[in-house]
N, C-alpha and C positions, 0 to 999 in steps of 0.2 A: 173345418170340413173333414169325415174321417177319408181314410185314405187306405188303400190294401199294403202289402210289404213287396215292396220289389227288388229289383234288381242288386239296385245298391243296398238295401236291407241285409242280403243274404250277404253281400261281399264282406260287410260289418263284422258281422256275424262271425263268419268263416275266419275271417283274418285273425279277429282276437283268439279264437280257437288254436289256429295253426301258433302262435305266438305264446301261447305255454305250452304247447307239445317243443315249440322249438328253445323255450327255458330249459325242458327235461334235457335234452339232447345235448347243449351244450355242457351241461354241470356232469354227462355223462363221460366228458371229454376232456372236459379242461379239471387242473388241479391232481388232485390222487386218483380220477377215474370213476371214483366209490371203489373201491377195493377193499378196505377195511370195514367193519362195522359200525367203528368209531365214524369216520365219514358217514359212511352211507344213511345211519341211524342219528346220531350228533354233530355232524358236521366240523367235526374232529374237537368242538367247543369253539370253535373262531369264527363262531358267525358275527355279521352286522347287523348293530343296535336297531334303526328305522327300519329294515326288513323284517326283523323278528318282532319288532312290537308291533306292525299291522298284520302280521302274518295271524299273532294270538288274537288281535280282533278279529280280521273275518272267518277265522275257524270256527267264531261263537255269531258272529252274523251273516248269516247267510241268505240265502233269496228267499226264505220264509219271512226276513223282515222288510224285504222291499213291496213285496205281495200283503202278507196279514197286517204289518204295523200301520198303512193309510187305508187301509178297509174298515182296521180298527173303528180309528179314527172317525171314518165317514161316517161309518151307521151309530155310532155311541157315545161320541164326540169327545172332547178333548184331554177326559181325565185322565186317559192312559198315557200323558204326557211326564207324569209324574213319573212313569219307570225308569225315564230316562236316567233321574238323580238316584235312584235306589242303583242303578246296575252302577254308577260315579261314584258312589260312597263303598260301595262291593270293591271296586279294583283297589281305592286309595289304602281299605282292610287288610285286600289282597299283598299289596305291597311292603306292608309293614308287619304281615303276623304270618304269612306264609311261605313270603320270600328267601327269609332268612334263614327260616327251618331248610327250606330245601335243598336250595341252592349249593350250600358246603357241602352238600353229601355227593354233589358229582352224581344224580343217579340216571340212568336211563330208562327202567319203567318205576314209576313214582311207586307201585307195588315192592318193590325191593324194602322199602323205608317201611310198610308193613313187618318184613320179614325180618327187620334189624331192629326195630324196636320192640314185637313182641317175641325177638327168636322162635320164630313159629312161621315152617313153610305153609299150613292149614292157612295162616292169618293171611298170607302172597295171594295163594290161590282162592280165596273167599274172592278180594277185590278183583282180580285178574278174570274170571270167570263171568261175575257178573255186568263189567264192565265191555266183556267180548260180548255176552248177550246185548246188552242194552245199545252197542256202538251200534253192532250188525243189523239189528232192525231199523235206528235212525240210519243209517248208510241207504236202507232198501225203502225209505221214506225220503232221502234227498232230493230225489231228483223231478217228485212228483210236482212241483213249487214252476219251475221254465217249463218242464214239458207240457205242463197245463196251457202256463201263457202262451207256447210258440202253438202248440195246437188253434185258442182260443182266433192268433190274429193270423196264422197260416193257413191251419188245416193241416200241416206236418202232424205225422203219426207221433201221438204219444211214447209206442214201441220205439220207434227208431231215437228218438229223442235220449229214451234211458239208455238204449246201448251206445249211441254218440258219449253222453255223460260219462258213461263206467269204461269205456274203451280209454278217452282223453286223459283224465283224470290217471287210471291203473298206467298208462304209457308215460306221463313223464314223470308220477313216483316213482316206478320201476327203472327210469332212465335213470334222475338225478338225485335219488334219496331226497334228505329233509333239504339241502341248499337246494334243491329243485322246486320243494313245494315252498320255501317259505317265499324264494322270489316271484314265484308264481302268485302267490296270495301275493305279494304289495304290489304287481302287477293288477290284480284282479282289481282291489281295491281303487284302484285308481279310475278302471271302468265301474266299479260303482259306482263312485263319489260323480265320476262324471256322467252316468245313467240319472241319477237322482237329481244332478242339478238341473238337468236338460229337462225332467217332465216337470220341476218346483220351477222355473222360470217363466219355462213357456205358460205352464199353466195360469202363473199369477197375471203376467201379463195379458191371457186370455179373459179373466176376466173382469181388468181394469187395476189392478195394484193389488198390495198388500191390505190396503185398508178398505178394500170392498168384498175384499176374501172374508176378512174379520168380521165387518158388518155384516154380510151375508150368516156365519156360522151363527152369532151371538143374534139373529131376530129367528133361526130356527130352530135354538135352544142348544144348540153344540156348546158351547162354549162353559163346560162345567169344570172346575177342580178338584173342589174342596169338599169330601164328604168325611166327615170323621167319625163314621159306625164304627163303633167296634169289635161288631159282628162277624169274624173269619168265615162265614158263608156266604158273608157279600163280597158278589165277585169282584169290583172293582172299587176301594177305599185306600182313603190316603195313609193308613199302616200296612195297607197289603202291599202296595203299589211303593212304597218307600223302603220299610222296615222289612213285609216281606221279601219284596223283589232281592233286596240285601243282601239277607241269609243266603237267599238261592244262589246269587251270584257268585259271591267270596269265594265260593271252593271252586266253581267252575276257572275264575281266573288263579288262583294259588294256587290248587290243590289239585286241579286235573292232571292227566295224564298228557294231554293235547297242550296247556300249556308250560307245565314244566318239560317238558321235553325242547318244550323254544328259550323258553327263558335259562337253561340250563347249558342250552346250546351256545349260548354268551360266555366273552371272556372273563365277566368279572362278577361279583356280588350286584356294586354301585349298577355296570349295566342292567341288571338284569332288572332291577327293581327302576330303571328308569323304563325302562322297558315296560315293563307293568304299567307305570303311571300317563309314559303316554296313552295307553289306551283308555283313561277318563276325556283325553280332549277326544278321541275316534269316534267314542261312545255320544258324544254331547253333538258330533256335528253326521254320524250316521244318524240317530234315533231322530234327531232333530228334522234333520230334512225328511227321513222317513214319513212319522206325522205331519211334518207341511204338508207334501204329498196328499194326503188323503182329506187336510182343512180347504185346499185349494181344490183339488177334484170336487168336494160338495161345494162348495161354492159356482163351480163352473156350471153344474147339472140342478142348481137351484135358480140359475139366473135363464138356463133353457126352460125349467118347469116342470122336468121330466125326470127323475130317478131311473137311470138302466134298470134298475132292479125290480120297481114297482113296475115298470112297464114292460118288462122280459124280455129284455134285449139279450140278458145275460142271464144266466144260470144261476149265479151265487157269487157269491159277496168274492170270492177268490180272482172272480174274473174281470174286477173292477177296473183294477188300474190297466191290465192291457188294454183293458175297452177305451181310458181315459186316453190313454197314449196314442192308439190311432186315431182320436177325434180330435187332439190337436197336436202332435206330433204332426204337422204334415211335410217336413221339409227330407228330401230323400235321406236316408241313411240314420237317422235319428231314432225311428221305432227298432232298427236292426242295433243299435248302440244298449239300447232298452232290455232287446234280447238276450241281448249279449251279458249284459251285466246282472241279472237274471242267472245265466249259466256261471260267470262268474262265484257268484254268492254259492251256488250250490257244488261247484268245482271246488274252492275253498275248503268248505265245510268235508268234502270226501273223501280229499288229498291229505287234510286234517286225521279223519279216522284212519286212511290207510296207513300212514306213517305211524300213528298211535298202533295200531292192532299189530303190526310188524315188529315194533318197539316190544311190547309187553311180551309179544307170543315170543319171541326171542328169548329176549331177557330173563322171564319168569316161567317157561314151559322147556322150550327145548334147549336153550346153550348149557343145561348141566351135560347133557347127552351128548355135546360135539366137542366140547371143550378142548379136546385134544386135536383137532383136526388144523388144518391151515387158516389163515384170517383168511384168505381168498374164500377158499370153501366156504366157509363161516357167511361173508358178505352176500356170496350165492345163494344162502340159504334164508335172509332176511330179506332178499330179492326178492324170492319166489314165492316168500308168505304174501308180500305186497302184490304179487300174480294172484294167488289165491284167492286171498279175500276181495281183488277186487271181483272177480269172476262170481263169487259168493254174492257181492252186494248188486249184479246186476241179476244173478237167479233173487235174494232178495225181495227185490223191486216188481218181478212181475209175480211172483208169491203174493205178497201184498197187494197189489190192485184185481186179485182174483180171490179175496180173501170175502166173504160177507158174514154182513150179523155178529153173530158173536165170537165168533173165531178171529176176527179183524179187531172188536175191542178188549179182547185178551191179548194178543199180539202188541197192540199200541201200550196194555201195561203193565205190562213185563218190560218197553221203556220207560214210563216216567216213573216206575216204583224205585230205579235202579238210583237216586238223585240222593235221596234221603241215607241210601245204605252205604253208599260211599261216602259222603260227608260224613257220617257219625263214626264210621272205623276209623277214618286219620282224625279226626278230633278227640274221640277213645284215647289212640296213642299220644297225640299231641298236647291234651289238656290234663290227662287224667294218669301220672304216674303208679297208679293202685291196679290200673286195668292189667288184667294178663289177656293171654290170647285166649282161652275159652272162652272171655267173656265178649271181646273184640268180635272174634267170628258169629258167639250166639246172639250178640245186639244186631249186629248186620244180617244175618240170614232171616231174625224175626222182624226187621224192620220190613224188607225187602216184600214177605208175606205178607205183613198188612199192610202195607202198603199198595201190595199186587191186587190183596180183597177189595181195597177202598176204590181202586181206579175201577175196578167192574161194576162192584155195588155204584158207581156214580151211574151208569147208565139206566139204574130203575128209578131213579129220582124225579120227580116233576115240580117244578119249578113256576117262575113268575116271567111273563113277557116281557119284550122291550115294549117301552112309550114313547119316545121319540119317534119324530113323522117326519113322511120325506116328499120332494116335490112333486105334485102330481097335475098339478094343472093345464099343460100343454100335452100331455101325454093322449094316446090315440082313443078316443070315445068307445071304440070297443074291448077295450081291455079290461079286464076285470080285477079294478085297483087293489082290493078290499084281499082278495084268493091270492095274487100274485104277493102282496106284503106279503103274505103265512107261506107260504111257500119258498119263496126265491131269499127270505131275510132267519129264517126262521129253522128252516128244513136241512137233516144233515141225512146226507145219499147213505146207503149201504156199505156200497162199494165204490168207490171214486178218487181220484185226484179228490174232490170235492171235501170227502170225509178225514184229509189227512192233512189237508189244509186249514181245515176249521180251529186247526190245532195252531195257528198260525204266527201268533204275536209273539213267541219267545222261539230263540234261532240256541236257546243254550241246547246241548246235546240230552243230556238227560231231561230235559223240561218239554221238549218241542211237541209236544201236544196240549198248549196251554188250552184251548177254548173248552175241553170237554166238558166244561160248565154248559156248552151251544144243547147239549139235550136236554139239560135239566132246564132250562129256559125258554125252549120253544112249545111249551104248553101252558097258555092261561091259566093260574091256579086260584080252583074254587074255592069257597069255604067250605064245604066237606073235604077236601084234599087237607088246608090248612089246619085243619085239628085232626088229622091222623098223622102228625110230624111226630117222631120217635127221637130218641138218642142218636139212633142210628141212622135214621134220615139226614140228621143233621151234620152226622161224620162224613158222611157219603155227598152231604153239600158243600163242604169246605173248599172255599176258593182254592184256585189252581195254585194263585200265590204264595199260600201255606203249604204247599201239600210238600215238597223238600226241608220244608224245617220241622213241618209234625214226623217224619221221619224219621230226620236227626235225632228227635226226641227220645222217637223211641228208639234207638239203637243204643243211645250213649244209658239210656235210664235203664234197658235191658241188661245191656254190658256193665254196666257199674254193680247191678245187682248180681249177676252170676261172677263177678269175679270176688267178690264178698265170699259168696257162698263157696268158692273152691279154692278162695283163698287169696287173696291181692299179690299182686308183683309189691316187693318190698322197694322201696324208693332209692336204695342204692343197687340194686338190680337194673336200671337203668337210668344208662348215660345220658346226661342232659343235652349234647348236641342233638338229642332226637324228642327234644320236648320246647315248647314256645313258652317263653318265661312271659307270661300274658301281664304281672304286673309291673315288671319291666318296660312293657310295652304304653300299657294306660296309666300305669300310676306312678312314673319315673320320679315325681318328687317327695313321694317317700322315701324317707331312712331305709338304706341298705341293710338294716339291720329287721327292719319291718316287713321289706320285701321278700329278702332271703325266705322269713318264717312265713308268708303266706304261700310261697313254694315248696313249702313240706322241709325245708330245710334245706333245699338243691341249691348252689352256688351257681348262678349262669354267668359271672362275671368276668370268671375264667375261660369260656368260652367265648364270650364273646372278644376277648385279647387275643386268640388264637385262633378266629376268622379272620381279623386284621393282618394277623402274621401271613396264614393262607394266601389273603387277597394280595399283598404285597409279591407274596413268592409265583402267587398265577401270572401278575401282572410282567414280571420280572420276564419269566418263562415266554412268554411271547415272543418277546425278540429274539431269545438266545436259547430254546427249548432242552440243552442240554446242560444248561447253567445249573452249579451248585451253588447254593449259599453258604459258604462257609470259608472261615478265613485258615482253616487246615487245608490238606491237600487232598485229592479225591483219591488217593490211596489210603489216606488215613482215617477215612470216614466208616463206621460199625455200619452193619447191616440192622437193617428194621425192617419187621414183615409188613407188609400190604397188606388191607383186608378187603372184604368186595363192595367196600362204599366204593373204592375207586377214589378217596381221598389222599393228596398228597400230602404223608406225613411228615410231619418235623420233630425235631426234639434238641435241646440242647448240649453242647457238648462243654468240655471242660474247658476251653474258652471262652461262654458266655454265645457263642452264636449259632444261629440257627442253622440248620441243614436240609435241603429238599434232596427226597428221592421219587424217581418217577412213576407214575399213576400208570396201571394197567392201559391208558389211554395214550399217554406218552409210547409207552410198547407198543402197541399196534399198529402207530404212525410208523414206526420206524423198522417194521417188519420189511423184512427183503420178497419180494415175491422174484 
């Protein structure tokens, strides 16, 4: 029986609220204060492993997958289960081909590794720039995901709901930097996992076990997997949904900004790449109960006979699950748990960009300008950006839901073109020793453009309906079954929570408008429509799931060519710790002498001896942070410069042993204020 939100709802609610404002507060207090940058920004590098690896998971899942992933489900049934192992094979990628690259270099905005391996400030600020556009829209897109649901089962104002979001969120990154936001995510996390189990339990039990949920999906044709077209315009197939979803992911988990900044925050290499890999178990038991969610909701409203949607209870597919949760959610305080972890997911995801955006604008824009100033001042000034932009993402937010037509589908892509253009510039630098930076920056800004064409041109596209039927048999005699399908299944608002939502099955940042396929789809395509299909039709049809790897494509195939044309980086022009020895990686049981030569000739052998020595001398430094390695004495030790990897270097001396001198990072801890 459904039930309104009371009392103890709200208490739910609130509590978990006040309990990350009151995470921010303490990390403001205890330890260095945040005083330095290093704190405030990397958490001096001492964070803890199981904080920071669910912290990187729910940056990238957010309340768009608790809301879109079992609506999925519901209406189109169970293929999209297959993303799950695409996003699981992404991280395990993630861990062995971008871990390594990054990690040694110590960096704080992953844009810096731009600038050191193409020596080209242009190349920083290509990535820096587009990744501020693309964060800042998804930021002003967050919050639309709970504020929908609390309206749909409160009636609390949408308004109040975003400035609640962007107030909570900006107060206790600005309190406790990243050790504020990461404990807060594994916080948060923990009210999802336990959101998600509370509606997959009750529900199954609602209506009769696991194995009548199943029967139920599999007699009303839910129950599909396996389609092997290998058509890129089919939106949902077993290469998009595996191989696509893959590409997409790998860079979001290596190569981002959001989680190199966590996984870098770790003491060691080993953590950091454990780190990484736990999140394939996150990913297996988030996406997993995700989709339960929405097998067990149709099943519930197949066994009543009545589809919310066919009978307009509800608006649209986004307003499913809150609907699902007050009709059997009835025990007090459960739907407010619901909300909560709801806010949770989009809290995560916000805390994530502020602390990225503060990070980069920092790091890549103004500390050549302060440099000389005090760490204090310094700390103050990556504070303030995190003031800033959160105030930005909550102006944002109501920009966007006053946005209509086409002013709103340019808006959404100018985010998702942004996917394609930063995967291909660190894979440029990463894979391709020949690229210089003209060609770096010209692959990225031309990807970014078509890629911006293709996301609009998708909106004049018309497409084919769904066929799958949903329950309708007990539904009320005067409703008009037939108009309410095409409308409430089918139909994407103007201007809406509704329209930003539809985007809703991928929670990655640059991706989060997966459905934009929902227009090309919700018009029956005739046979005169079907033989006016062009080249171009067909580009502009390309599933969501391609659309970051056709991208990449074109960035690197851009980039390869104009660096031809202006002249290639010669291959001892750069140092291989800023390139991924990829046949190192896949073809380890080739002859070293095979491998070397399909590397252009680059030795990574030696580098990789002198991560080992690193990782040993990091580990060392932990306990004793002023620890020399060396069996002279520390008056007898030469000076070596620092460069702005922030890497601690070693070298040997005429005793055969090593020597650590202190990382820019080491200094700042140890600044007197």
């Amino acid at each position: 029986m459904a039930r309104n939100f009371d009392v103890y709802d709200w208490i739910v609610f609130v509590v978990i609220l006040l309990v990350s404002v009151g995470i921010g507060i303490y990390h403001a207090l205890a330890g260095g204060r945040q005083r330095t940058t290093g704190e405030f920004l990397m958490g001096n590098r001492k964070m803890s492993l199981i904080p920071t690896a669910l912290s990187i998971l729910v940056s990238f899942q957010s309340a768009i997958l608790i809301l879109g992933a079992p609506a999925e489900m519901y209406t189109k049934g169970t293929q999209y289960y297959l993303y799950t192992f695409g996003q699981m094979l992404a991280v395990l990628l993630a861990s062995v081909v971008y871990v390594p690259l990054f990690y040694p270099l110590r960096l704080t905005s992953m844009y810096e590794y731009l600038e050191l391996r193409f020596n080209s400030r242009a190349a920083k600020l290509t990535g820096t720039i587009i990744n501020i556009i693309s964060t800042l829209i998804y930021s002003g897109l967050a919050s639309f995901a709970p504020s929908t649901a609390l309206q749909a089962m409160t009636g609390f104002p949408e308004w109040a709901s975003f400035i609640i979001l962007g107030v909570v969120c900006t107060l206790y990154t600005f309190l406790g930097g990243l050790k504020a936001v990461i404990w807060v995510d594994a916080f948060q996390f923990l009210i999802m996992m336990t959101g998600i189990l509370a509606i997959l339990i009750k529900g199954v039990l609602e209506v009769g076990g696991f194995g009548e949920v199943w029967r139920l999906n599999k007699e009303w044709d839910r129950v599909n997997f396996w389609n092997f077209d290998p058509d890129p315009t089919v939106r949902h197939t077993f290469w998009g949904l595996i191989v696509g979803s893959t590409l997409n992911w790998v860079g979001s988990y290596g190569a981002s900004q959001s989680s190199i900044q966590r996984y870098s925050a770790l003491r060691s290499l080993k953590e950091a790449k454990i780190a990484i890999l736990v999140n394939c178990f996150g990913v297996f038991i988030l996406l997993t109960g995700a989709c339960l969610m929405g097998v067990s909701a149709f099943a519930y409203y197949a066994q009543l006979g009545c589809d919310p949607l066919t009978s307009g209870m509800i608006k649209n597919k986004n307003q499913l699950i809150p609907h699902f949760v007050l009709d059997i959610l009835n025990i007090p305080g459960l739907p407010g748990l619901f909300v909560a972890s709801l806010f949770s997911g989009s809290l995560s995801s916000l805390s994530s960009n502020l602390s990225s955006l503060s990070a980069i604008t920092w790091e890549d824009i103004l500390k050549p300008h302060f440099n000389l100033r005090s760490e204090r001042t310094k700390a103050w000034i990556t504070r303030s950006i995190v003031f800033i932009y959160g105030a930005v993402g909550i102006g944002v937010t109501f920009i966007v839901k006053n946005l209509k037509g086409t002013v709103l589908q340019a808006s959404l892509s100018f985010m998702g073109a942004a996917s394609g253009s930063l995967n291909g510039i660190v894979i440029l630098g990463a894979f391709f020793p020949c690229c210089n930076w003209i060609g770096a920056v010209a692959g990225s800004l031309v990807s970014y453009a078509v890629m911006l064409w293709i996301n609009i041109g998708k909106y004049t596209v018309i497409g084919s309906s769904e066929t799958l039927e949903f329950p309708t048999s007990n539904c009320s005699s005067d409703t008009d079954i037939s108009l309410l399908n095409l409308t409430s299944l089918y139909s994407l608002p103007t201007h809406s929570p509704g329209t930003i939502l539809d985007y809703s099955t991928m929670a990655e940042i640059q991706l989060a408008y997966m459905n934009s396929t929902a227009v090309s789809e919700m018009i029956t395509e005739s046979p005169s429509m079907a033989t006016s299909v062009n080249a171009l039709t067909k580009l502009y049809s390309l599933s969501y799931l391609w659309f970051s790897t056709f991208g990449t494509l074109v960035c690197v195939i851009v980039g390869l060519i104009v660096s031809l044309i202006t002249g290639p980086t010669k291959r001892h022009e750069v140092p291989p710790k800023y390139l991924i020895p990829v046949f190192d990686i896949f073809c380890c049981c080739l002859p070293q002498k095979i491998r070397t030569f399909l590397h252009c000739n680059i030795d990574h052998t030696r580098i990789h001896e002198n991560e080992q020595i690193h990782e040993e001398q990091i580990n060392t430094s932990v306990t004793d942070p002023n620890v020399y390695l060396s069996r002279g004495s520390k008056e007898d030790q030469p000076t070596v410069p620092i460069d702005k990897t922030g890497v601690n270097h070693t070298f040997q001396n005429d005793t055969g042993a090593y020597q650590r001198y202190k990382s820019p990072d080491d200094i700042d801890e140890d600044t007197k204020m």
